[in-house]
N, C-alpha and C positions, 0 to 999 in steps of 0.2 A: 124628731124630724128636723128642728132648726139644727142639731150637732151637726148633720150631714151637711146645713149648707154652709154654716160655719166652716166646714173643714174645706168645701170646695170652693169659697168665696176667698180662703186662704191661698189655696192652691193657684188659682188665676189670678192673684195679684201677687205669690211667688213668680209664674212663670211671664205676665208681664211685666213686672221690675225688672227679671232679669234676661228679658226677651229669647226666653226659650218656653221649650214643650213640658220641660223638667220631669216626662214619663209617666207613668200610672204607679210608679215606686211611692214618690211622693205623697199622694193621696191617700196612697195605704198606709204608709204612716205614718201621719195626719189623722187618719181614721181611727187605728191603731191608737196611737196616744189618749185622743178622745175618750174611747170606748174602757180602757182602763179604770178611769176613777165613776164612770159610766157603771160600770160591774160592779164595784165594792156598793156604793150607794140601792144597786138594786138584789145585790146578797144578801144587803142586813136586812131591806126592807122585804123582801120575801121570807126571812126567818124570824120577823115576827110572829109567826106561827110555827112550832120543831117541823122539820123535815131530815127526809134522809138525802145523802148525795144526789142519788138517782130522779128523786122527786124535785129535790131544788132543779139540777138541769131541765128537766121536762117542763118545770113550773117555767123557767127563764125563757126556754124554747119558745113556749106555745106562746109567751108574751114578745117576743123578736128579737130575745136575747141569746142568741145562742152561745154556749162558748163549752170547749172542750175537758174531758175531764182531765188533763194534763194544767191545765190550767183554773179548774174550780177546788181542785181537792188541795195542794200548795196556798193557793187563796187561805180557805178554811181554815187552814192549819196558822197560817201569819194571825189571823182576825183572833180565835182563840186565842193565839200566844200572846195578842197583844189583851188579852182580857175583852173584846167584843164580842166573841160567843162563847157559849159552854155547849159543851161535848157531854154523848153519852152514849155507851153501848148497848142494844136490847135486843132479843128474839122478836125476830119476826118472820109469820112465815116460813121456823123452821130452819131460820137465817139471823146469822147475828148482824146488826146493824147497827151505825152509830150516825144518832141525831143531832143535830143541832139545833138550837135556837139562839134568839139574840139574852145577851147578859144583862144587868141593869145598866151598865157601863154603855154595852152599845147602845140601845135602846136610848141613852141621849145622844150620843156622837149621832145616832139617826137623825135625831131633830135636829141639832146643830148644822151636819151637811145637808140636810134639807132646806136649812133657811138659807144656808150658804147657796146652793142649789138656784131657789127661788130669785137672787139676789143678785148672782150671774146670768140667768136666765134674762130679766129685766133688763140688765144692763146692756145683753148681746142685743137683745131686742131694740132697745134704745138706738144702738151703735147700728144697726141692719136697715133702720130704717131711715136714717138718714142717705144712705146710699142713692 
């Protein structure tokens, strides 16, 4: 909830600095950017337990994350390559599927952006409230 106002507390002090409306472009992406390192943080941390594609999206959804599969399956494939999760292909259902889960690797980088997480959280909070 704070990112949102983050990004709009951004946007009204772009557009009165430069005394315009600077459009709804803007805010989107503002939002857009946000929501980026937004996603990786809550992909590792949903595959703390294997999931398949289909179930991490639904999982993200129902939590008010939604994002498309043009967009989660690319994901995967980077976080893998980069050694944060391991991959694995299984029957299910009569359907081959491939699971994920987080790696040991990730599995810190989780904790790590987590604190990191926590630490800009505090600070925007700091910064929000002087306003």
């Amino acid at each position: 909830m704070t990112i949102y106002t983050v990004s709009y507390t951004v946007f009204v002090t772009y557009c009165m600095a430069n005394g315009t409306t600077g459009g709804p472009e803007i805010l989107e992406n503002l939002k857009m950017e946000l929501r980026r390192g937004c996603l990786i943080v809550a992909v590792l941390g949903q595959l703390r337990s294997e999931q398949y594609g289909y179930t991490l999206r639904k999982a993200l959804a129902d939590d008010g994350l939604a994002i498309d599969e043009g967009t989660l399956y690319p994901l995967l494939r980077r976080l893998e390559t980069q050694g944060l999760l391991v991959s694995q292909w299984r029957e299910q259902d009569k359907r081959n599927k491939r699971f994920y889960r987080l790696s040991p690797a990730g599995e810190l980088i989780l904790q790590q952006l987590l604190a990191e997480w926590e630490s800009i959280n505090a600070s925007l909070n700091k910064i929000l409230q002087q306003v």
